[in-house]
C-alpha positions as a Markdown table, in Angstrom:
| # | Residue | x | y | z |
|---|---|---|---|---|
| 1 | Unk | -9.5 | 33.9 | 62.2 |
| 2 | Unk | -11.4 | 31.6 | 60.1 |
| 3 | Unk | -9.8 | 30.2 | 56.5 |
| 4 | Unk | -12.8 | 30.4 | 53.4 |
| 5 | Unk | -13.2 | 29.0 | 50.1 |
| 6 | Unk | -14.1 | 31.2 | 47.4 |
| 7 | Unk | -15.2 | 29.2 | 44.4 |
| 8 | Unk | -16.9 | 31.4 | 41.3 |
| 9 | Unk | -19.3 | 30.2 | 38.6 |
| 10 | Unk | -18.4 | 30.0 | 34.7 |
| 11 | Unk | -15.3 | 32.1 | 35.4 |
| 12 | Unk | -12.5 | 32.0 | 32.4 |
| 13 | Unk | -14.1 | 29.1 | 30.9 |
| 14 | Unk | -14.4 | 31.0 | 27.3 |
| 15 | Unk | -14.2 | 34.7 | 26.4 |
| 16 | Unk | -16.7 | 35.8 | 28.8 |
| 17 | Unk | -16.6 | 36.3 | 32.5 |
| 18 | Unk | -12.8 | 36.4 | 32.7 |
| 19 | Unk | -10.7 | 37.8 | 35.0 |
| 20 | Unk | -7.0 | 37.6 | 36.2 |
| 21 | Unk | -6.6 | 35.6 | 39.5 |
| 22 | Unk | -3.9 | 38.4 | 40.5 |
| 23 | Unk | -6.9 | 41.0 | 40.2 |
| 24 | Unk | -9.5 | 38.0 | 42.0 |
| 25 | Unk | -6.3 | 38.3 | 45.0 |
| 26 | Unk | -6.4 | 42.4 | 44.6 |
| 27 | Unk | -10.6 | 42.1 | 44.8 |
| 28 | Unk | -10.1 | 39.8 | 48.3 |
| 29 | Unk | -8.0 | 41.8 | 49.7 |
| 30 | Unk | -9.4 | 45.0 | 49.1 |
| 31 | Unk | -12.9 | 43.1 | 50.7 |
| 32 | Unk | -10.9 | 42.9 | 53.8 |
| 33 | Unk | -9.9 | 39.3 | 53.7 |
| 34 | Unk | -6.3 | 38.4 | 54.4 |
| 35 | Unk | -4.3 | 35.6 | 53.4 |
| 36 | Unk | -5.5 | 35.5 | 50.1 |
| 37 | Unk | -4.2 | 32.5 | 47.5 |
| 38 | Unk | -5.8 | 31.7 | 44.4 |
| 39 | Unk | -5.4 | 28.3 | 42.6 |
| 40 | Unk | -5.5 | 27.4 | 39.1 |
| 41 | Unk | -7.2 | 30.0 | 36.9 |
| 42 | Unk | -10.4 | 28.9 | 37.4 |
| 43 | Unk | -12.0 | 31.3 | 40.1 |
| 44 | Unk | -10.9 | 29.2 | 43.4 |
| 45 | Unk | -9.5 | 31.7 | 46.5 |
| 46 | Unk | -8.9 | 30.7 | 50.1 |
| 47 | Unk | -9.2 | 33.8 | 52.5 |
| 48 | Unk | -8.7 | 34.1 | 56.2 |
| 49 | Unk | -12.0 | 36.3 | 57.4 |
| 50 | Unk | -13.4 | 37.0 | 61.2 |
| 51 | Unk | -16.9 | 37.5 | 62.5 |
| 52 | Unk | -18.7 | 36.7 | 59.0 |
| 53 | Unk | -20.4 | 33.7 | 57.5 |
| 54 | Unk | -19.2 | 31.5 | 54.1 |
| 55 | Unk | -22.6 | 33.0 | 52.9 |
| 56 | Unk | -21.9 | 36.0 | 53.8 |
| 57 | Unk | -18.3 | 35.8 | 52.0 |
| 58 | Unk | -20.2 | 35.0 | 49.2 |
| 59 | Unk | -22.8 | 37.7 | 48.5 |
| 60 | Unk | -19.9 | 40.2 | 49.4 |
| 61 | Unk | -17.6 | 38.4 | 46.6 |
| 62 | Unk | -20.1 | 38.4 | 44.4 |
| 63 | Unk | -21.5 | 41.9 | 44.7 |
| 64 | Unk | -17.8 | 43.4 | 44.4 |
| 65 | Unk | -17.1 | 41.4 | 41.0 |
| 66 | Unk | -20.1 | 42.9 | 39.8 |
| 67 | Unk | -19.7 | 46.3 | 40.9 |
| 68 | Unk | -16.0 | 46.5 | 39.8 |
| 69 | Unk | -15.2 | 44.0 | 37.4 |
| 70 | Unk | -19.2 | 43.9 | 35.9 |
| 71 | Unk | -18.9 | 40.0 | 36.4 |
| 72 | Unk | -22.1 | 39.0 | 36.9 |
| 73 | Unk | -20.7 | 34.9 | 37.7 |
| 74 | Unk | -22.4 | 32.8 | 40.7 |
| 75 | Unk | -20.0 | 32.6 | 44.0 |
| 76 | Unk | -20.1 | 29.9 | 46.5 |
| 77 | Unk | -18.0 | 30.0 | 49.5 |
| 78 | Unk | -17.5 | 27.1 | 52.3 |
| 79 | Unk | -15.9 | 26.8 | 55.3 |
| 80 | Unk | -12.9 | 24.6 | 56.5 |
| 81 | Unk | -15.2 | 22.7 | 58.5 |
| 82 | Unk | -18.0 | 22.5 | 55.4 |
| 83 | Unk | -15.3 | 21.5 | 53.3 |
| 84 | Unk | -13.7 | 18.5 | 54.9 |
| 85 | Unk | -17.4 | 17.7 | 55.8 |
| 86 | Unk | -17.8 | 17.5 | 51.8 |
| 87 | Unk | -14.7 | 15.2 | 51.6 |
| 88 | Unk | -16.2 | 13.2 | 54.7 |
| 89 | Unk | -19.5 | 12.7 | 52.8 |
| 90 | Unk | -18.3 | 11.2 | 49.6 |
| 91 | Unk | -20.6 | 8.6 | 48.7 |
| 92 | Unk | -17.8 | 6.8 | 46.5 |
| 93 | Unk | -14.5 | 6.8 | 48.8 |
| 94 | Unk | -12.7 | 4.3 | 46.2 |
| 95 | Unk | -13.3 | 6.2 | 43.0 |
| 96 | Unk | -11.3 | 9.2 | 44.8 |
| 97 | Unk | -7.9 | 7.8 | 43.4 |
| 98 | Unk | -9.5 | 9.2 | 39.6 |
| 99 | Unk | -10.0 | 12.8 | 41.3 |
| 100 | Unk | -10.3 | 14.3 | 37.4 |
| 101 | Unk | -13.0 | 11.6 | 37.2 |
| 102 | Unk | -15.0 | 12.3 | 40.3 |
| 103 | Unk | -17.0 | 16.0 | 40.9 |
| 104 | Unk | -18.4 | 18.4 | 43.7 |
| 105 | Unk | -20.8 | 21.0 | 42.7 |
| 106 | Unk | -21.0 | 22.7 | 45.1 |
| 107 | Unk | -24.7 | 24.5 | 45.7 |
| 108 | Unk | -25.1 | 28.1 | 47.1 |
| 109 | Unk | -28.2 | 26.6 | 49.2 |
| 110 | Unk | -30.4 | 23.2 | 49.5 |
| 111 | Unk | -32.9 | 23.5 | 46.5 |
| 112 | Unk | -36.5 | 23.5 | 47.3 |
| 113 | Unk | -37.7 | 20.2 | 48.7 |
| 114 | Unk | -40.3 | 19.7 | 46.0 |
| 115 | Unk | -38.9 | 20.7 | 43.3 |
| 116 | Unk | -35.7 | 18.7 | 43.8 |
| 117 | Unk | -38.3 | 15.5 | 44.6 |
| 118 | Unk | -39.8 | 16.9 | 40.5 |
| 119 | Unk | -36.6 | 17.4 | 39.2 |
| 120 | Unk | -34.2 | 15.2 | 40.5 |
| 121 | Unk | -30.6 | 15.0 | 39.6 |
| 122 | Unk | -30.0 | 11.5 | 40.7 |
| 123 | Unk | -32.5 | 10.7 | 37.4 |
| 124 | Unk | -29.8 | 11.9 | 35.0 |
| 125 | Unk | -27.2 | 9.2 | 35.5 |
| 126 | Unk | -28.6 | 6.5 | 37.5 |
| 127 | Unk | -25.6 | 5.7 | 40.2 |
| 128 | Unk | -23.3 | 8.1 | 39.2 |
| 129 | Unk | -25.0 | 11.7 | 41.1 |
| 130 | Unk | -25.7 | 11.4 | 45.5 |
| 131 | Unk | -26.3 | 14.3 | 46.9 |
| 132 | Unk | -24.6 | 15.7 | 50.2 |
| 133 | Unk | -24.6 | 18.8 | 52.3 |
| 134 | Unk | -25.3 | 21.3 | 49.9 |
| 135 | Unk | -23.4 | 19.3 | 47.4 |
| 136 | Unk | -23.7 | 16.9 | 44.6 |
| 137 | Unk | -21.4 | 14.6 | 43.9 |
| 138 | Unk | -20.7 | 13.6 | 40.5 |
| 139 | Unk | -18.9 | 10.3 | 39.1 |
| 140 | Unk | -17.7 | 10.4 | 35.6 |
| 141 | Unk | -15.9 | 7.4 | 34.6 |
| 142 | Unk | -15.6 | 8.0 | 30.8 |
| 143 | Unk | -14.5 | 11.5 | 31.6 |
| 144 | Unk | -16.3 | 15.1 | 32.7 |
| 145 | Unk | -17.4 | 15.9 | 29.2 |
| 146 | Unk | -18.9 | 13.0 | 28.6 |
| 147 | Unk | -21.3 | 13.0 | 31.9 |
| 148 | Unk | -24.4 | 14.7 | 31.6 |
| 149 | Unk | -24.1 | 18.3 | 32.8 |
| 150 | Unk | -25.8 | 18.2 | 36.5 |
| 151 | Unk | -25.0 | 21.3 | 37.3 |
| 152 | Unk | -26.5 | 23.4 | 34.3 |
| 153 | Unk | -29.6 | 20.8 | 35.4 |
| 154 | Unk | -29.6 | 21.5 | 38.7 |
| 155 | Unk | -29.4 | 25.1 | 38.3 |
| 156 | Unk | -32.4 | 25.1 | 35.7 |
| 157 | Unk | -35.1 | 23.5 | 37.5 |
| 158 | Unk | -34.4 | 24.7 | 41.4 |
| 159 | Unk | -32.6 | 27.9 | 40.9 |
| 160 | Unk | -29.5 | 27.6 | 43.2 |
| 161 | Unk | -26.3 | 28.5 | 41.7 |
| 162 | Unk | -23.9 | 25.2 | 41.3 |
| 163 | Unk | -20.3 | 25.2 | 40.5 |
| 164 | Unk | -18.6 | 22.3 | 39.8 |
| 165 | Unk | -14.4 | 21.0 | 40.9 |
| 166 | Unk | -12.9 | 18.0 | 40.6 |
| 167 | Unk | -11.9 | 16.1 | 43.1 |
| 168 | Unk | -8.1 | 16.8 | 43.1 |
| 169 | Unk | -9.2 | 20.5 | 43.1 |
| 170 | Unk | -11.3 | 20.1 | 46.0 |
| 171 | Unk | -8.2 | 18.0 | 47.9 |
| 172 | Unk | -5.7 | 20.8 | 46.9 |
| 173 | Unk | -8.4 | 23.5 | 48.2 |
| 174 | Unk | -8.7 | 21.9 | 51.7 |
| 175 | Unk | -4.5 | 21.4 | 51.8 |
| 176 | Unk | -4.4 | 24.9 | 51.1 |
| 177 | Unk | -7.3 | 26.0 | 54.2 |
| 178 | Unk | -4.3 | 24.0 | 56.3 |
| 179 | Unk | -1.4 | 25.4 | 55.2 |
């Protein structure tokens, strides 16, 4: 059995796209997937799954929401390994004490080649954005709201869905893929 993150796009952010992480666990389960835990309200689910693929996790996740919740929100879905190979890659290792500080957007695929060399994320805050593993990492020292919004850019101009955690999010995530 193999343990899955489940991270959705944009979900209860505002008045759109909400839904209630007990009907998110309901959703899971009724996919098949066992062990279901949600954290937070903000669309992140660890599931226990065999034989499938995170990708795979992820087209079925989103299909259902859209089918039986008619949430049409981004999913992205990693495995334990992919995961703690995200925490592995941090560029930044000493800025991971200010997890509310530091971001993961996590990316659904690798964007194009050329049009990440045309529209390259890195040029948005010199320094502050590396990219991973079907990741960028994000550093935010005066805060997440003032950093420029690499996601939504990244998104834009190469079309792969991007969702964004913080760093203590992404810590708790991988504790719960342990426990």
């Amino acid at each position: 059995m193999n343990r899955y993150v489940v991270l959705l796009r944009g979900v209860n952010v505002g008045r759109a796209k909400r839904i209630a992480m007990a009907d998110l666990r309901a959703l899971l389960s009724d996919l098949g997937y066992e062990d279901v835990r949600t954290h937070l309200n903000s669309g992140n689910a660890v599931v226990s799954a065999t034989r499938t693929s995170p990708e795979r996790v992820a087209t079925r996740v989103q299909r259902a929401l859209a089918d039986r919740h008619g949430l049409e929100v981004g999913c992205v879905a990693r495995s334990g390994d992919q995961l703690r190979a995200t925490i592995a890659g941090l560029p930044w290792p000493d800025r991971a004490t200010a997890g509310a500080k530091l971001l993961a957007h996590f990316l659904s695929a690798d964007p194009d080649p050329a049009l990440l060399e045309a529209h390259d994320p890195r040029s948005l805050d010199s320094g502050r954005i590396a990219l991973g593993e079907r990741v960028m990492y994000q550093w935010c020292p005066d805060g997440v709201l003032a950093a420029p919004p690499a996601s939504a850019w990244l998104e834009k101009h190469t079309g792969v869905v991007a969702t964004g955690r913080n760093w203590n999010t992404v810590t708790k995530l991988t504790a719960m893929l342990d426990a």
